[in-house]
TIPA-700865 format. One record per residue (C-alpha): x negated, y, z; residue in three letters; chain; residue number from 1. Coordinates in nm, 2 decimals, padded with zeros to 4 digits. Layout:
N
        X        Y        Z   keke   ketor   kelo
        X        Y        Z    ALA       A    NUM
...
END
This chain:
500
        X        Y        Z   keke   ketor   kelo
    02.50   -02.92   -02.48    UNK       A      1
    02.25   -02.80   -02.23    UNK       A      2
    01.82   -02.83   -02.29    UNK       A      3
    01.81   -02.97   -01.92    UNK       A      4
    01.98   -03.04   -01.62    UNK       A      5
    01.81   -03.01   -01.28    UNK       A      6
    02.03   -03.24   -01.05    UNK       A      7
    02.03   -03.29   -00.66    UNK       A      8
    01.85   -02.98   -00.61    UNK       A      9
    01.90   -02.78   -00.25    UNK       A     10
    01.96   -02.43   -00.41    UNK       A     11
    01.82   -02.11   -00.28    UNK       A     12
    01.94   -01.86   -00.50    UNK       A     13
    01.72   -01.57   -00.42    UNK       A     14
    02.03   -01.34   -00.26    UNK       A     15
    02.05   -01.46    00.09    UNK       A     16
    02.36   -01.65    00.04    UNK       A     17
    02.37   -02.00    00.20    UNK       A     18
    02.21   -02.30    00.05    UNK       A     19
    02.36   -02.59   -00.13    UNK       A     20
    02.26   -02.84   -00.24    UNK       A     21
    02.37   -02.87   -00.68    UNK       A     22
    02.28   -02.88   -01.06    UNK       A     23
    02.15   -02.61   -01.27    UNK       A     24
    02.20   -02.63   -01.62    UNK       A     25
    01.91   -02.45   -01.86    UNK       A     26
    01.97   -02.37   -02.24    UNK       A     27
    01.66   -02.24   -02.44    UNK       A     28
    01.52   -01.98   -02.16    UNK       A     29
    01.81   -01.85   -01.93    UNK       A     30
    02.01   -02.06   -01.67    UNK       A     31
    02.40   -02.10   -01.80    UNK       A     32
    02.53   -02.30   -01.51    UNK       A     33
    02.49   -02.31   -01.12    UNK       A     34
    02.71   -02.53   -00.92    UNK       A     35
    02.74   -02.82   -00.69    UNK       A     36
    02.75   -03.08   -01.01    UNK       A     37
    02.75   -03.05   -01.37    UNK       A     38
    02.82   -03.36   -01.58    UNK       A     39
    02.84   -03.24   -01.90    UNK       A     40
    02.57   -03.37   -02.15    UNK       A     41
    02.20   -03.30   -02.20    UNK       A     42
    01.86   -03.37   -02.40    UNK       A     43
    01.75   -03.40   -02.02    UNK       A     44
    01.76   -03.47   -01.68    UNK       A     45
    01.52   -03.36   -01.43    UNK       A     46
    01.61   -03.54   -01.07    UNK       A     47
    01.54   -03.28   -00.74    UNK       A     48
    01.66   -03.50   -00.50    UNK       A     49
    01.46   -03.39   -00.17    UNK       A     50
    01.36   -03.04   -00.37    UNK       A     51
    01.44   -02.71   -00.34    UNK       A     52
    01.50   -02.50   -00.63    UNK       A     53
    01.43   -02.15   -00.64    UNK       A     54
    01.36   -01.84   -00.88    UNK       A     55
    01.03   -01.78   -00.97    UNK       A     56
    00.85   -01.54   -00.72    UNK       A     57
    00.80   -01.18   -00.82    UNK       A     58
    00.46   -01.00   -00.76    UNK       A     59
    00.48   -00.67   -00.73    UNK       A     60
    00.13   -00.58   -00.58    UNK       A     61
   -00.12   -00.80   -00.82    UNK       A     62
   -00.41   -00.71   -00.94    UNK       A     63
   -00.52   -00.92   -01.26    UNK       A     64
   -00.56   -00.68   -01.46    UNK       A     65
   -00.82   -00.50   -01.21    UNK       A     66
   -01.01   -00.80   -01.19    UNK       A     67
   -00.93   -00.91   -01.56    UNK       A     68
   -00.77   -01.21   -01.54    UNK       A     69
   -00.56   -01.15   -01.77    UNK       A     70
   -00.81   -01.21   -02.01    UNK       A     71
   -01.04   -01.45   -01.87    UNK       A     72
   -00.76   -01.65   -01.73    UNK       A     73
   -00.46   -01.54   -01.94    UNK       A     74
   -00.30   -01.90   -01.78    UNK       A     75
   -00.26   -01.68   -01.48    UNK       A     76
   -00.34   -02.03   -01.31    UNK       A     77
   -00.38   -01.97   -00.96    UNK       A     78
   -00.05   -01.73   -00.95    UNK       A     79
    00.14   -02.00   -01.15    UNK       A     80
    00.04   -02.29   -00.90    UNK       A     81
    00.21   -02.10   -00.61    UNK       A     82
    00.55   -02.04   -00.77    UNK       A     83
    00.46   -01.70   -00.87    UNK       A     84
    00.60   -01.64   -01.21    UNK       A     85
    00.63   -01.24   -01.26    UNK       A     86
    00.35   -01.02   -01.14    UNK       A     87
    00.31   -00.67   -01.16    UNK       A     88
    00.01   -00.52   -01.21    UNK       A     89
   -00.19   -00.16   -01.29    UNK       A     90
   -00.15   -00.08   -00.87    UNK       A     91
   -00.35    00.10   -00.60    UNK       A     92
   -00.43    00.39   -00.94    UNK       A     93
   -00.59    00.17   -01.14    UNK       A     94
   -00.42    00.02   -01.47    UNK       A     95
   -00.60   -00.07   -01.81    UNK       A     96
   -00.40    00.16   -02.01    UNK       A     97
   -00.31    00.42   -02.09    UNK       A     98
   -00.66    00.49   -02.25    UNK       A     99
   -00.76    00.87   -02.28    UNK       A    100
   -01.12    00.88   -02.27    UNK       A    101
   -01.45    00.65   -02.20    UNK       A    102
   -01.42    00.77   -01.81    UNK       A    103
   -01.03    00.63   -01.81    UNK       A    104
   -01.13    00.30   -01.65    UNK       A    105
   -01.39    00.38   -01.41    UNK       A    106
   -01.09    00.30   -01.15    UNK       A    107
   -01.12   -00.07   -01.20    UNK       A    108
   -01.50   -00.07   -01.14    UNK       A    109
   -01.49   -00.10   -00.79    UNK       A    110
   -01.31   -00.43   -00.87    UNK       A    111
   -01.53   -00.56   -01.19    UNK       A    112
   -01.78   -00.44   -01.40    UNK       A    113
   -01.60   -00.43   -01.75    UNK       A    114
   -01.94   -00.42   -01.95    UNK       A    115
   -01.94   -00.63   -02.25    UNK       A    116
   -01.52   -00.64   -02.25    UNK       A    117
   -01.34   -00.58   -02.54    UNK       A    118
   -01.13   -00.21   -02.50    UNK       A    119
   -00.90   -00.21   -02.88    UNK       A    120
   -00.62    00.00   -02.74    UNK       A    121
   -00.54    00.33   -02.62    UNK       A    122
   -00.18    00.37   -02.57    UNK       A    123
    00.00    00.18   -02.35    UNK       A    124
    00.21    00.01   -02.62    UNK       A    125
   -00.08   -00.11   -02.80    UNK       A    126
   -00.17   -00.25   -02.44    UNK       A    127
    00.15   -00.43   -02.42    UNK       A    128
    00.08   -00.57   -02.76    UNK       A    129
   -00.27   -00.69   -02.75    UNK       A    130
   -00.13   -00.86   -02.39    UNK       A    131
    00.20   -01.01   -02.62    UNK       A    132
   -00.10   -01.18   -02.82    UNK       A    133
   -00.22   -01.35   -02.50    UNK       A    134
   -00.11   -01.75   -02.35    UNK       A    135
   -00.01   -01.56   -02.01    UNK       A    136
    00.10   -01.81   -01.78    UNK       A    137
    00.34   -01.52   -01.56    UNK       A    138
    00.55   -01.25   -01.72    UNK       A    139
    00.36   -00.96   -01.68    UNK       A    140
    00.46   -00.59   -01.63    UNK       A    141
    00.20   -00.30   -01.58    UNK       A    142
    00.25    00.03   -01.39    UNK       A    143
    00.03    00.31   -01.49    UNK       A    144
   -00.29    00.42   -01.31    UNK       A    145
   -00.31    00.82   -01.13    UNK       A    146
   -00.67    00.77   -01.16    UNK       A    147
   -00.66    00.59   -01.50    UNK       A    148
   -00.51    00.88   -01.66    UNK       A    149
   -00.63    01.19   -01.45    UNK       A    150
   -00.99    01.06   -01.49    UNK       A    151
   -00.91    00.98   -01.85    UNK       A    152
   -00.83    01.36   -01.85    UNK       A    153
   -01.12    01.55   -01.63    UNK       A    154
   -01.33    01.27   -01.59    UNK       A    155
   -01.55    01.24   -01.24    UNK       A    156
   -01.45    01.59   -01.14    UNK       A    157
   -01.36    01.60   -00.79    UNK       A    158
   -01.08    01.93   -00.80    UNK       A    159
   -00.74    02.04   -00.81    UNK       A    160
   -00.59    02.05   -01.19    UNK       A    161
   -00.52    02.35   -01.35    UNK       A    162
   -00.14    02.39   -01.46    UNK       A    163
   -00.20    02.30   -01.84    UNK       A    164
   -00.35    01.95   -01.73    UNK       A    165
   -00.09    01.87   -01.49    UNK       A    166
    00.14    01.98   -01.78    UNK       A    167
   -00.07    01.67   -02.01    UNK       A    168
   -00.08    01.42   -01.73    UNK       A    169
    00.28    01.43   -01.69    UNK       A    170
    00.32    01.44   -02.11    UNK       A    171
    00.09    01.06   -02.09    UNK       A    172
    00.29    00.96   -01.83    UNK       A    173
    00.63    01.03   -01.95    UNK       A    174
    00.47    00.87   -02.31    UNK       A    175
    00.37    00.55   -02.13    UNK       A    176
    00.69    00.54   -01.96    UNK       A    177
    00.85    00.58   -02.29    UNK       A    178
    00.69    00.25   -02.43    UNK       A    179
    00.77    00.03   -02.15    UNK       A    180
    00.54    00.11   -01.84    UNK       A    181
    00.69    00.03   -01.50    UNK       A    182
    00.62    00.35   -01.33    UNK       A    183
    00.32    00.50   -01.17    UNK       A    184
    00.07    00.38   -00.93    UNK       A    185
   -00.19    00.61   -00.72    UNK       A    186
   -00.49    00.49   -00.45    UNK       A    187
   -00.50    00.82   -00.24    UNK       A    188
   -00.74    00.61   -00.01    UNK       A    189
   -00.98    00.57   -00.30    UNK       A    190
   -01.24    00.87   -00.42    UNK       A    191
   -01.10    01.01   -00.69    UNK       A    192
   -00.72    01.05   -00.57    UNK       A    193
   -00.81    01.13   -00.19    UNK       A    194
   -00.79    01.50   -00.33    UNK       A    195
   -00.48    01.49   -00.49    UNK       A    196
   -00.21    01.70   -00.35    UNK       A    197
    00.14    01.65   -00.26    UNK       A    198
    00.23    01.89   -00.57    UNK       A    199
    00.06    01.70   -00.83    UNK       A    200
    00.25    01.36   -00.69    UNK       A    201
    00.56    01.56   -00.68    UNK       A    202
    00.50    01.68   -01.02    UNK       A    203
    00.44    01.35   -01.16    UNK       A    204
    00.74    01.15   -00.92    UNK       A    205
    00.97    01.37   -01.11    UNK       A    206
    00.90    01.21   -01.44    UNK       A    207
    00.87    00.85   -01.30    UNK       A    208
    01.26    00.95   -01.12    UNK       A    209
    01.34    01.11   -01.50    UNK       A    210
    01.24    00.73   -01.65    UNK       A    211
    01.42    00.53   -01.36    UNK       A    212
    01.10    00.42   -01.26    UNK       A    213
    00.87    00.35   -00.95    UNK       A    214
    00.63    00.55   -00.74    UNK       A    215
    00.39    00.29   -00.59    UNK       A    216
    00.17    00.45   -00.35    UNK       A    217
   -00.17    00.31   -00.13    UNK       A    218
   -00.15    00.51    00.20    UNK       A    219
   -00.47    00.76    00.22    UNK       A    220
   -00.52    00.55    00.62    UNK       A    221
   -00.34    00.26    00.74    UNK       A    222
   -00.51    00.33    01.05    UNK       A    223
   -00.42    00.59    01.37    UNK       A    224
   -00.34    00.80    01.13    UNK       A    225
   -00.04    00.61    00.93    UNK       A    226
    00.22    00.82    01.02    UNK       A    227
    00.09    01.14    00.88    UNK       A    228
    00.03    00.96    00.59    UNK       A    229
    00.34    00.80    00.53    UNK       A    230
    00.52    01.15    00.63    UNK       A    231
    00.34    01.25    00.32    UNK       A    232
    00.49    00.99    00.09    UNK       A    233
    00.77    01.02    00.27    UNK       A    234
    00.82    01.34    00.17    UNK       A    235
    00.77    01.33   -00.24    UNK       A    236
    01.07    01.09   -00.18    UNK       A    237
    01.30    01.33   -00.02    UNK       A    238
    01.24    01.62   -00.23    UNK       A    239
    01.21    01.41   -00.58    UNK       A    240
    01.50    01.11   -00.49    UNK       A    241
    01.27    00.85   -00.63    UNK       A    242
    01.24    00.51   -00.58    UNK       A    243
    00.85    00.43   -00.32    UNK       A    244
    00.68    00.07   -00.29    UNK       A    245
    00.41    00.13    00.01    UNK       A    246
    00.15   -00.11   -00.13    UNK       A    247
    00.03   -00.38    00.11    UNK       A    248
    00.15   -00.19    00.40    UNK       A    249
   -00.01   -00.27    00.74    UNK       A    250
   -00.16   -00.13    01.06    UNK       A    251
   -00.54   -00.18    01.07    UNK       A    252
   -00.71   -00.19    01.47    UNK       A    253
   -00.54   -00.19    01.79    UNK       A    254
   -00.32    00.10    01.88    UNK       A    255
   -00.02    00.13    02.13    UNK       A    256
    00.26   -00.14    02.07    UNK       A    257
    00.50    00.18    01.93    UNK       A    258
    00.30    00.32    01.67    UNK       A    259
    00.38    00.04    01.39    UNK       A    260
    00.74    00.06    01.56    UNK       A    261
    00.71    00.43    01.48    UNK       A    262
    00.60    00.44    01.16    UNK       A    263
    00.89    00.12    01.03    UNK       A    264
    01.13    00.31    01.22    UNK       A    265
    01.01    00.65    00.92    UNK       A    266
    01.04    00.43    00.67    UNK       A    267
    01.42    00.26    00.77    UNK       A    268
    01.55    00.65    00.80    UNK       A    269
    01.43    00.77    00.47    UNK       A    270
    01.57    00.46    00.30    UNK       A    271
    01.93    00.53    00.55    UNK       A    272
    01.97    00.84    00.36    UNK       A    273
    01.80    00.84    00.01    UNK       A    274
    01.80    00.46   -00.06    UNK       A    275
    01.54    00.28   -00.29    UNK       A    276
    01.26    00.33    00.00    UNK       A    277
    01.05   -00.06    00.02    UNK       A    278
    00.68   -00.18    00.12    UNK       A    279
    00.51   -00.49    00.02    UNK       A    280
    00.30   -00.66    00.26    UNK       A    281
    00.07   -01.02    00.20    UNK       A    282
    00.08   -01.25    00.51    UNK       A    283
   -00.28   -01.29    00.63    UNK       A    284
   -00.45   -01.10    00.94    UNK       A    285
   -00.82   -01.08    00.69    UNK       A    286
   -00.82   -00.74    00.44    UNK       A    287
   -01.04   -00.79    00.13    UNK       A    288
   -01.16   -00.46   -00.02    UNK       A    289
   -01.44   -00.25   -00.13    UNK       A    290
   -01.70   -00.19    00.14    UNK       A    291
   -01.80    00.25    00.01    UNK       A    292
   -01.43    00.29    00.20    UNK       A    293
   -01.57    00.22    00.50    UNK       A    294
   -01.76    00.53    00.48    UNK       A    295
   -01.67    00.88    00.60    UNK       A    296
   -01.41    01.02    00.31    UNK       A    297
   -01.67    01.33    00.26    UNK       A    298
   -01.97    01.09    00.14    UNK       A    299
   -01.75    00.90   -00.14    UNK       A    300
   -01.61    01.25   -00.28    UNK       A    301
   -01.74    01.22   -00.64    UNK       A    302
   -01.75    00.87   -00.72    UNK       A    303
   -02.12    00.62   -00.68    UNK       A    304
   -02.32    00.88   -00.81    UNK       A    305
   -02.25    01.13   -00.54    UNK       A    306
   -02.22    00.86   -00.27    UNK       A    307
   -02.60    00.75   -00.38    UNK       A    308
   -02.74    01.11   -00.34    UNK       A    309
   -02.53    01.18    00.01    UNK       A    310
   -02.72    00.80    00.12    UNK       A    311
   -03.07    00.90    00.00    UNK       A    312
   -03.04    01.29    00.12    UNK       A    313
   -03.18    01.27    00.46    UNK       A    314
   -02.89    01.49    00.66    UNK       A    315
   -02.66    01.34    00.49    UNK       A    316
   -02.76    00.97    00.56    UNK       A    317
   -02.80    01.06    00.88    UNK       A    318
   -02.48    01.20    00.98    UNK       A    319
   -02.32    00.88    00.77    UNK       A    320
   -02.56    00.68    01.00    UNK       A    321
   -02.35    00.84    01.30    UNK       A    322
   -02.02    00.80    01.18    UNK       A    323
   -02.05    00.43    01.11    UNK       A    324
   -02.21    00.39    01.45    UNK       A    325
   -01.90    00.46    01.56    UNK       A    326
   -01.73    00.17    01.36    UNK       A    327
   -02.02   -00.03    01.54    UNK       A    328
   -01.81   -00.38    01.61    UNK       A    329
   -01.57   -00.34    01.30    UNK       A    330
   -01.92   -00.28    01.05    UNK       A    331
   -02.08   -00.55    01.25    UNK       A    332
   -01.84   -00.83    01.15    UNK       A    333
   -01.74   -00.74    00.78    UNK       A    334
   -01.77   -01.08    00.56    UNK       A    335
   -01.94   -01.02    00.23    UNK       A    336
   -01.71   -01.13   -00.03    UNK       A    337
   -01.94   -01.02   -00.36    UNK       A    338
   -02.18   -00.80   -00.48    UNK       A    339
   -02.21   -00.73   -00.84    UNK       A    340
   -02.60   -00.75   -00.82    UNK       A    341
   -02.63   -01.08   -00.67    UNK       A    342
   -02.79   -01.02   -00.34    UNK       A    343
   -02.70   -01.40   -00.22    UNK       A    344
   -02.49   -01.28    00.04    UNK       A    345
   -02.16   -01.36    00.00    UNK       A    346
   -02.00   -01.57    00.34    UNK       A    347
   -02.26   -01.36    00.58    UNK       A    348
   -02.18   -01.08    00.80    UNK       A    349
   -02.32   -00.78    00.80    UNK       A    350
   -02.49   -00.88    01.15    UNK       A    351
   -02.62   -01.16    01.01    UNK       A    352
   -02.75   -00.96    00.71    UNK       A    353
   -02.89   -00.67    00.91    UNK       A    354
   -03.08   -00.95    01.18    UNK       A    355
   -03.24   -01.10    00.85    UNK       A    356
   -03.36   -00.76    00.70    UNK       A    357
   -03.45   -00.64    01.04    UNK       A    358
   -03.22   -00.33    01.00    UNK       A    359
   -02.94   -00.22    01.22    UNK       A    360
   -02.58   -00.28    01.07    UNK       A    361
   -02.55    00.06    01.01    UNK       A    362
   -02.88    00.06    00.78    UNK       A    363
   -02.81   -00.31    00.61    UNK       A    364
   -02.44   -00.14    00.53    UNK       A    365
   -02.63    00.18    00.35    UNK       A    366
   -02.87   -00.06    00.20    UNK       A    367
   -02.66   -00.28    00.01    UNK       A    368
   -02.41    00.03   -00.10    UNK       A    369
   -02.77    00.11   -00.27    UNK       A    370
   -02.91   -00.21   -00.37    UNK       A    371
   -02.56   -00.40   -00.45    UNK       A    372
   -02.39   -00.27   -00.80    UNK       A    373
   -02.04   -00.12   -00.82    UNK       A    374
   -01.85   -00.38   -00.71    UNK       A    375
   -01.88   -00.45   -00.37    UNK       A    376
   -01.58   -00.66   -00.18    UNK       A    377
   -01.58   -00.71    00.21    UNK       A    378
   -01.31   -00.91    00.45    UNK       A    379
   -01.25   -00.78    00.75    UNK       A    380
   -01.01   -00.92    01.02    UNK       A    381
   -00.82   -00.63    01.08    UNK       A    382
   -00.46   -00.67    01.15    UNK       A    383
   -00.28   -00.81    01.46    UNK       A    384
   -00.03   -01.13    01.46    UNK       A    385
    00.24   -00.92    01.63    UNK       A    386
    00.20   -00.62    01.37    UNK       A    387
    00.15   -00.90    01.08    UNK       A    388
    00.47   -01.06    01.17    UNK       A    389
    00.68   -00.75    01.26    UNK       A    390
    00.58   -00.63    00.88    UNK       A    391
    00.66   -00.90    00.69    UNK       A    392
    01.04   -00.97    00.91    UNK       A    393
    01.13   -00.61    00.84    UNK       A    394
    01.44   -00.63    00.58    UNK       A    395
    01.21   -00.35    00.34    UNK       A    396
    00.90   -00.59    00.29    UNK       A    397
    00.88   -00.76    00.00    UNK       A    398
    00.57   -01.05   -00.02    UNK       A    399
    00.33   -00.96   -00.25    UNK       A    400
   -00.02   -01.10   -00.27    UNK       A    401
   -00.26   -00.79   -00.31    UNK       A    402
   -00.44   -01.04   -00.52    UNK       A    403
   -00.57   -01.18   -00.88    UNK       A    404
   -00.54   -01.45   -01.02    UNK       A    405
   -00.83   -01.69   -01.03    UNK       A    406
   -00.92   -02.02   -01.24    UNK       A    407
   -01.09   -02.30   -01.01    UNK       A    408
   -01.31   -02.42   -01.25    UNK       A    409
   -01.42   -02.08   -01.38    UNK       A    410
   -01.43   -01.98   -00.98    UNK       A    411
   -01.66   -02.28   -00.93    UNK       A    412
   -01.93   -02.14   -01.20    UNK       A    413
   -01.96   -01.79   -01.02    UNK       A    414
   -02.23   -01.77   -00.75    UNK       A    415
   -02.25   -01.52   -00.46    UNK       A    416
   -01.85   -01.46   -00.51    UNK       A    417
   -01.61   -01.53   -00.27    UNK       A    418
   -01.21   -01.45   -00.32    UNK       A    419
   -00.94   -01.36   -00.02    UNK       A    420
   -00.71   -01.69   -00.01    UNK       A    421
   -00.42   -01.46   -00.07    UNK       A    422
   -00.54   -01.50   -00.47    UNK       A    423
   -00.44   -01.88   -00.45    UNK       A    424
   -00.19   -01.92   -00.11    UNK       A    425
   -00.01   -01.56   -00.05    UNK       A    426
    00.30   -01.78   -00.07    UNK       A    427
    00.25   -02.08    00.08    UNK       A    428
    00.13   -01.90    00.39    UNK       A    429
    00.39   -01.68    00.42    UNK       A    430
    00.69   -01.97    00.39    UNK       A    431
    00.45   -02.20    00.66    UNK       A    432
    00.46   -01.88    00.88    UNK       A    433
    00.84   -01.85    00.85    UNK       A    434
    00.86   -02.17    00.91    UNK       A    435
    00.62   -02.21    01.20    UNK       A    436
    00.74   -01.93    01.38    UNK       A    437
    01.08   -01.95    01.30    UNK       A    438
    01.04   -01.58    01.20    UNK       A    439
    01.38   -01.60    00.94    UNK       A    440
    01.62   -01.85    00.80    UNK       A    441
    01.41   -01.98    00.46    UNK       A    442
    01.68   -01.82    00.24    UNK       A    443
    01.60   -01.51    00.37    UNK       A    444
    01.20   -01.58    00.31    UNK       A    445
    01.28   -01.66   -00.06    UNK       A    446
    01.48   -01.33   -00.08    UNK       A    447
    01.15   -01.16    00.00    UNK       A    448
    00.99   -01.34   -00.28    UNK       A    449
    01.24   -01.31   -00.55    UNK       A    450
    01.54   -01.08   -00.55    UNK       A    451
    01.40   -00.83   -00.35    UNK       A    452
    01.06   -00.80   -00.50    UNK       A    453
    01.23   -00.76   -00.83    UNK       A    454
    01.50   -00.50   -00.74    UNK       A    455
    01.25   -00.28   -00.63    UNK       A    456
    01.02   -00.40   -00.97    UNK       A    457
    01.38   -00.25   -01.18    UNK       A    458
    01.39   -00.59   -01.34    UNK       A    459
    01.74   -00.76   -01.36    UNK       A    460
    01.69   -01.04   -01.46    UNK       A    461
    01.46   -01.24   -01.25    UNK       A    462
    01.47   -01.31   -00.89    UNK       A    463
    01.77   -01.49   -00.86    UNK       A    464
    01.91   -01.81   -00.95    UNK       A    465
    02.22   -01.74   -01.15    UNK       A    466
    02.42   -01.78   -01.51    UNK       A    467
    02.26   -01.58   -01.77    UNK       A    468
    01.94   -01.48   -01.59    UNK       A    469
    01.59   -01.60   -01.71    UNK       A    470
    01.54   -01.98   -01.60    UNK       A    471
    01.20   -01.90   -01.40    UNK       A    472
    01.24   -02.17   -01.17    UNK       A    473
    01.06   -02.32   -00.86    UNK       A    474
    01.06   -02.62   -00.73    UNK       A    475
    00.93   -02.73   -00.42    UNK       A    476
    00.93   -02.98   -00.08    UNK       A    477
    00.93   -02.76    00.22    UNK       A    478
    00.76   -03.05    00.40    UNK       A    479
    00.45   -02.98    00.19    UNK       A    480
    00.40   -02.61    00.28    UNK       A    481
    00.08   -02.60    00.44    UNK       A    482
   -00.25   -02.42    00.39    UNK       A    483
   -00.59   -02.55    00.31    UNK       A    484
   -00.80   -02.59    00.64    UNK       A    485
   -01.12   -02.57    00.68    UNK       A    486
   -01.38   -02.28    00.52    UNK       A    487
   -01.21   -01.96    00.58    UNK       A    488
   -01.24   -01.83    00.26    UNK       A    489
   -01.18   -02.15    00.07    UNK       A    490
   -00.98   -02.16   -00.20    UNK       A    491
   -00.76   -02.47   -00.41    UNK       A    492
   -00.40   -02.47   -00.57    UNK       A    493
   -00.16   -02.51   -00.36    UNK       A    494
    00.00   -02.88   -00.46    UNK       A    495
    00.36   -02.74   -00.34    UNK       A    496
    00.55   -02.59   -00.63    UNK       A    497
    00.64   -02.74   -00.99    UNK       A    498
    00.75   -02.52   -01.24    UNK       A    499
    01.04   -02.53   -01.52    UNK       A    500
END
């Protein structure tokens, strides 16, 4: 006797296999039956007649633990109303655990000030635990942090390790690992890993390949200079045979029509050979991020501290003064998402900012680095439609929203603080887009969200809509998928998806 029965559901099974319309059986939390109809008996009977059923989507690129959601929304509510019902989080360098020292979590600053949170662990199992305690709405897996645990180690030291504390880096590691950690994570765009060398991530890919885990990596430019970047990544991969996720990859600017085509092209060969080579990428053209990277990579060397001095010291400022000249019309146009001070200028541009203060763009840019707290967020429209869509259609993108999750209520009570609709529509935009644009056949687009997502994630038993995998289940009218209009920014749940 089955807990319930899902009838007259079109099925989309996660695998790219044709669609069908059936019954899914469900016993306590795993599916036991899939098949075009199922009569035996049940407690009860949920009617999908004009639905499609689907796994729960997989997150591999989220980031509520940056933002800590997970504690302020454990519901995981705005992830949960748009089918998303596994995330992974602890990307881009930055996880909550493991905890080595009072200067381990300076990584998720740039994200949210954690004064006044409770820290009671230090290990990552103790992290799992004290998140086993929580109402999470998602299943939730964490990476660990290169920043977490090499600042952990040296603190805000900007060098090269010394053997014995690569030697401890890779002991925590392999330790977190040990107790259930995902793999490892690293930002080399950000401050404190733009100095890290391909030997250390070599070093450190060796034990995530020794634990069957995965390398996630933030490209140090996803600008001209991708390719040399990704050559770099590229490269732990053929020398250490372990399994890469490119986080939210993309091609910032305009650049000649064969340079994305280029850099796809680098990543298809190294997966031809060594296999288990994968990017995730969120559909929207508008990046949301912290505004110091917009700086030259010298000035944010050394964390806030140094990137105050190198502001105030008068060569200095002036020679970052030239260098964001150059950036005049990108600086010009950046939205002000938040500023941990509360400036009141969230939804402006920097234009707009700068004509109020009287400053130039440059100047307003230096003056709320100064003025504006640690956590400063920017959008910026950044990538093309062509490049968006040839990203997302390539067979090694996963979907992943680069996001957190948010609650609307809670949302509504913050003031100068604006989130990137990704946080609350990552996956209602990207099946409208399919959709719209014909870009793939839907079960393809749910492959993206599911399966694939959770392949490269190393779980087996999510992602597809099967007997004996977990009965994470979506539910949803195709007819429906649409994305709020209106604001640019706005943000609502998505009234699209039911879960079971």
């Amino acid at each position: 006797m089955y807990d319930l029965l899902i009838k007259n559901a079109k099925i989309i099974d996660g695998t790219c296999t044709t669609p069908f319309f059936g019954d899914i059986a469900i016993k306590g939390q795993e599916v036991v039956e899939v098949s075009r109809q199922i009569t035996a008996r049940t407690d009860a009977v949920l009617d999908a007649t004009g639905l499609i059923a689907a796994p729960g989507f997989v997150d591999i690129q989220n980031h509520s633990d940056s933002y800590w959601s997970l504690f302020d929304d454990p519901g995981l509510h705005s992830m949960l109303a748009q089918g998303i019902t596994t995330i992974l989080v602890g990307n881009c360098g930055a996880s909550l655990a493991p905890v080595l020292s009072q200067q381990s979590l300076l990584s998720v600053r740039k994200w949210h000030s954690l004064s006044g949170n409770n820290i009671s662990w230090t290990s990552f199992k103790d992290y799992l635990l004290t998140l086993s305690k929580l109402p999470l709405g998602c299943n939730v897996g964490s990476l660990v942090g290169y920043s977490t645990i090499r600042r952990g180690l040296i603190g805000d030291e900007i060098r090269g390790l010394e053997k014995s504390e690569l030697a401890a880096l890779c002991r925590t590691l392999e330790e977190a690992l040990s107790q259930g950690a995902f793999g490892l994570s690293s930002g080399l765009a950000y401050s404190h890993e733009a100095i890290i060398t391909e030997i250390e991530l070599y070093e450190l890919a060796k034990v995530v390949k020794e634990y069957q885990g995965l390398l996630s990596i933030h490209l140090r430019t996803e600008d001209a200079g991708i390719l040399e970047a990704l050559y770099e990544v590229l490269d732990i991969v053929r020398q250490s045979e372990v399994r890469l996720k490119v986080s939210h990859f993309k091609l910032r600017g305009e650049h000649p029509d064969h340079l994305i085509a280029d850099a796809l092209a680098e990543l298809e060969a190294v997966y031809q050979k060594h296999g288990g080579v994968f990017m995730d990428a969120y559909p929207f053209n508008t990046l949301w991020q912290v505004l110091y990277e917009y700086l030259p990579a010298w000035a944010i060397e050394g964390g806030r501290t140094v990137m105050l001095h190198h502001i105030s010291e008068p060569n200095s400022r002036r020679k970052i003064l030239d260098y964001l000249k150059s950036q005049h019309a990108k600086i010009s146009s950046l939205v002000v998402a938040s500023t941990e001070s509360g400036l009141h200028i969230a939804g402006k541009t920097i234009s707009e900012i700068a004509s109020n203060l009287n400053l130039s763009p440059e100047e307003t840019v230096l003056k709320i680095l100064d003025t504006g707290g640690g956590q400063i967020l920017v959008f910026e429209r950044a990538v093309s439609n062509s490049v968006l869509k040839e990203i997302i259609a390539h067979p090694q993108a996963a979907i992943a929203s680069d996001g957190a999750s948010f609650n609307i209520d809670q949302l509504q009570k913050k003031q100068d603080f604006l989130v990137h609709p990704r946080c609350f529509n990552t996956t209602t935009e990207f099946l409208s887009l399919v959709l719209n644009e014909n870009l793939m056949p839907l079960e393809q687009a749910i492959y993206k969200l599911t399966s694939l997502p959770a392949h490269i994630m190393g779980v087996s038993n999510r992602g597809e809509l099967a007997a004996g995998k977990a009965a994470d289940i979506v539910l949803f009218d195709a007819k429906k998928l649409t994305t709020p209009k209106g604001y640019e920014y706005a943000n609502a749940y998505p009234d699209v998806y039911d879960k079971v």
